[in-house]
C-alpha positions in Angstrom: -1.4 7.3 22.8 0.9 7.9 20.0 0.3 8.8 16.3 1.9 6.9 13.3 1.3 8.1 9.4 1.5 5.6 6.7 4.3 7.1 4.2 1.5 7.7 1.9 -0.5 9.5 4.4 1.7 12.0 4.9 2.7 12.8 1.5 -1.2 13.2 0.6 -1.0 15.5 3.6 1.9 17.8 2.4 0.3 17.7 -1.1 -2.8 19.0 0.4 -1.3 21.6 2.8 0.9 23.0 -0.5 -2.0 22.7 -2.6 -4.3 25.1 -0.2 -0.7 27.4 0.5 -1.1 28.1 -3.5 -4.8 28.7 -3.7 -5.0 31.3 -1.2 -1.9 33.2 1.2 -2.4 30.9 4.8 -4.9 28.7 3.9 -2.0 25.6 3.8 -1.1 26.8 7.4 -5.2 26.7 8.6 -5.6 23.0 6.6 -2.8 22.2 8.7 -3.9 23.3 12.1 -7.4 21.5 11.8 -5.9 18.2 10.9 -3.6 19.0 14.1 -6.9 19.4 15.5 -8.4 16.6 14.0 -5.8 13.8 14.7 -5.5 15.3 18.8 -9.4 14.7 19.1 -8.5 10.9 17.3 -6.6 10.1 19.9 -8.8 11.4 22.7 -11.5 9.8 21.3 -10.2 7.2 19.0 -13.7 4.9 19.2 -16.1 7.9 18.8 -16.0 7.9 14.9 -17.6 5.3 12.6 -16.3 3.0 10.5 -15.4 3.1 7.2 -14.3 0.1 6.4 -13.2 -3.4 8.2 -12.0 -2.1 11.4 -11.0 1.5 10.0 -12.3 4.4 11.1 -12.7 7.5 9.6 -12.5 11.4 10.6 -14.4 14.0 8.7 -12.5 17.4 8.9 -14.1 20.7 9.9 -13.7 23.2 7.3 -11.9 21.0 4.7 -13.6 18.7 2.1 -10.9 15.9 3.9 -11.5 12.8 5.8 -8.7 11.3 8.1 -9.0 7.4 8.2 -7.2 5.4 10.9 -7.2 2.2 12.8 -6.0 1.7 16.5 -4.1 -0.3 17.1 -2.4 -1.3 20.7 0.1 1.1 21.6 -1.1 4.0 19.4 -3.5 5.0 16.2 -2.2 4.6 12.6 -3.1 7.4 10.0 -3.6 5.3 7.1 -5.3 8.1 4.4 -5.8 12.2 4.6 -8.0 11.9 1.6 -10.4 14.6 0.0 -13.7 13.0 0.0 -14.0 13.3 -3.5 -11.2 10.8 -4.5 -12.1 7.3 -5.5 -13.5 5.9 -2.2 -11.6 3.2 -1.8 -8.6 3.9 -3.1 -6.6 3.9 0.3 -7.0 0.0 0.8 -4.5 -1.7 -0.3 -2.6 0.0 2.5 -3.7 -1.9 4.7 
């Protein structure tokens, strides 16, 4: 099954990768390889992971103070939010 990243998504991801890159020398690189982690166990499991809201789901990262939340859809699982879990809760929604 495929993978698709709302616009938004993505961007919150790169902010978040630089953001660790600047903190500390390789931490962007690790944030980065646990949400590879995190989005291949998504699709291998895409159903194991409760729901946030409606009929998205949501991914708590290891390590990371991040939560990945998706929907599947048909053909393949849309990334709607890579947000810290400390951001507004909802903010994500109107991406829907």
């Amino acid at each position: 099954m495929s993978v698709i990243f709302n616009e938004l998504a993505r961007y919150e991801l790169e902010n978040a990768i630089e953001f660790y890159g600047l903190v500390y020398s390789g931490l962007g690189q690790r944030f980065k390889e646990e949400i590879k982690k995190s989005v291949k166990r998504i699709v291998e499991h895409p159903t194991a992971w409760s729901l946030e809201r409606g009929e998205v789901r949501k991914y708590l990262v290891h390590r990371f103070p991040y939560k990945i939340l998706y929907s599947i859809e048909k053909e393949y699982i849309y990334i709607i939010a890579v947000g810290h879990q400390h951001q507004k809760p909802n903010y994500w929604v109107d991406r829907m």
